[in-house]
C-alpha positions in Angstrom: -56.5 -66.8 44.2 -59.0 -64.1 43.6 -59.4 -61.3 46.2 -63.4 -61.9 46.9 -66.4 -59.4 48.2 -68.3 -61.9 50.7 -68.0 -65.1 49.0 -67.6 -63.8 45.5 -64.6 -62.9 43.5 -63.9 -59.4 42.9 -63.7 -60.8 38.8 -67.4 -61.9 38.7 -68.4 -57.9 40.8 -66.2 -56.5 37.9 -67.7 -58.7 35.1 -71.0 -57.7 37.0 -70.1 -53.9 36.1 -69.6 -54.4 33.1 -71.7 -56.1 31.7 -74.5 -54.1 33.3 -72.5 -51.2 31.4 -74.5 -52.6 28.3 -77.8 -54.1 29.8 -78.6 -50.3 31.1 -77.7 -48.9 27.6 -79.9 -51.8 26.5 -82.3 -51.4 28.7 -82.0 -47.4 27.9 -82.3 -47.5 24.2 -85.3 -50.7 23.8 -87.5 -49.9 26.2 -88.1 -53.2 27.7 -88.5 -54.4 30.8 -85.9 -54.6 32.7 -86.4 -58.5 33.5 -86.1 -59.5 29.8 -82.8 -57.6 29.4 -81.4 -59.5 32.9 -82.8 -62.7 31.1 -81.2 -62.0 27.3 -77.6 -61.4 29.5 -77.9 -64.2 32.1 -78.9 -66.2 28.9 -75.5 -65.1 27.1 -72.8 -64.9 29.9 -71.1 -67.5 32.3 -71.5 -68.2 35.4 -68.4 -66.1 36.1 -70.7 -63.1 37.2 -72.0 -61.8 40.2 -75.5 -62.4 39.3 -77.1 -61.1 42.5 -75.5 -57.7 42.2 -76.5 -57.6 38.5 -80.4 -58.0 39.5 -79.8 -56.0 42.2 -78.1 -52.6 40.4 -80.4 -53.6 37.2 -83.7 -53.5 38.9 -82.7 -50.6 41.4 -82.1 -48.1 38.9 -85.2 -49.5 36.3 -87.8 -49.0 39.2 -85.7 -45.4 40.7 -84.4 -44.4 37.7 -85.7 -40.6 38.3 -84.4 -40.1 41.7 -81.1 -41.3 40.4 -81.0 -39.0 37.9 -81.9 -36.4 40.4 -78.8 -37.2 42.3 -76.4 -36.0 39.4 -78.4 -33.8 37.3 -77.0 -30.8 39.1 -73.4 -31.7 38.7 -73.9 -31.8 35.1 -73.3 -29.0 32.6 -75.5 -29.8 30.2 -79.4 -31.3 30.2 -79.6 -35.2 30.8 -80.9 -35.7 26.8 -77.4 -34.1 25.5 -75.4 -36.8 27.0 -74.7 -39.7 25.1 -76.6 -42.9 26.3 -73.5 -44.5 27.2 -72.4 -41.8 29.7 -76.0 -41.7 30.6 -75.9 -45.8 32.0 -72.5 -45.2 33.9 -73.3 -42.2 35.6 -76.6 -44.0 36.5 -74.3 -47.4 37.7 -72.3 -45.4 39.7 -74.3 -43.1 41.5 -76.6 -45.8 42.5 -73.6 -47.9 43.8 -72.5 -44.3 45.6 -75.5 -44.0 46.8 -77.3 -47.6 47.8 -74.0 -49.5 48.1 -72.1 -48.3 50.6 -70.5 -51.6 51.3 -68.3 -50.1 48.6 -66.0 -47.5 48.6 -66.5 -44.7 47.1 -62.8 -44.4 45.3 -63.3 -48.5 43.9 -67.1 -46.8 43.0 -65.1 -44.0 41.0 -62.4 -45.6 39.4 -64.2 -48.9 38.4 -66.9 -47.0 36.4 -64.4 -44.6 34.9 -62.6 -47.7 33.6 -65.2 -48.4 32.0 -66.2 -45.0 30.5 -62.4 -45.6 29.0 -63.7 -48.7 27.3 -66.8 -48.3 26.0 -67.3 -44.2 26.5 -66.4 -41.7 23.9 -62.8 -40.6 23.6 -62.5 -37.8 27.0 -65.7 -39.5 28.8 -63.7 -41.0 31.5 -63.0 -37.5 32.8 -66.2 -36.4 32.7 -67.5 -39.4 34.3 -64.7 -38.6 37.0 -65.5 -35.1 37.6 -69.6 -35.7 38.2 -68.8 -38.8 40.4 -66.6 -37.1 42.1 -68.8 -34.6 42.9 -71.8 -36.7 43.8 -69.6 -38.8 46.2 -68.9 -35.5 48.3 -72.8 -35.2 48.5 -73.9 -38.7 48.9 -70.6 -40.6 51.3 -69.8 -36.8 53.3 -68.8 -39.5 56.9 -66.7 -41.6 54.6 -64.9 -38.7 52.9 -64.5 -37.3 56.9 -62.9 -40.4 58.0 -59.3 -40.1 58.4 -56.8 -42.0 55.7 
């Protein structure tokens, strides 16, 4: 039995992640609207997905994708255009789930997007990705992080 977030499975939130891992860098790289890329990947993945959190996260950072950026651009050590586009989508992914999803923890926030800098980031990304996630999560969940363990 799968351990489930409302009435989906955590496996279709994770597959979610993922795979918007790649639409973002997609989306990043083309240029096109952010409804074809949804389409192309709802077109080529099962049904095995949290589809709702997909649009959701996909459209929320195509339409704010500034003040996003403006949420971890001073955590950075380097200008936004040196990181590589990879990086670029799951610092994006996670600072909007950080900062529009509080439903979610901030530590499953942190360690599902740097398993995923592992897998498709470059070889010490994941720590990176760590370290500015880390940082925005003191900024953007300060009651969580005061909440006693």
């Amino acid at each position: 039995m799968h351990k489930k977030t409302g009435n989906i499975p955590i496996s279709h939130r994770k597959r979610a992640r993922d795979l918007l891992v790649q639409a973002l860098y997609q989306w990043q790289l083309s240029g096109y609207p952010a409804e074809q890329v949804e389409a192309e990947f709802r077109a080529d993945n099962g049904k095995k997905v949290d589809w709702e959190f997909f649009h959701l996260v996909l459209v929320g950072i195509s339409e704010k994708t500034t003040a996003i950026d403006m949420l971890f651009l001073p955590m950075l050590d380097r200008v936004l255009s040196q990181l590589d586009p990879i990086e670029t989508a799951i610092l994006r992914l996670g600072i909007f789930e950080l900062s529009q999803r509080v439903d979610v923890p901030y530590k499953v926030v942190i360690n599902e997007y740097v398993e995923l800098a592992k897998k498709y980031g470059a070889t010490e990304s994941h720590k990176y990705i760590n370290g500015v996630l880390d940082k925005a999560a003191r900024n953007l969940r300060k009651i969580e992080l005061s909440l006693p363990v």
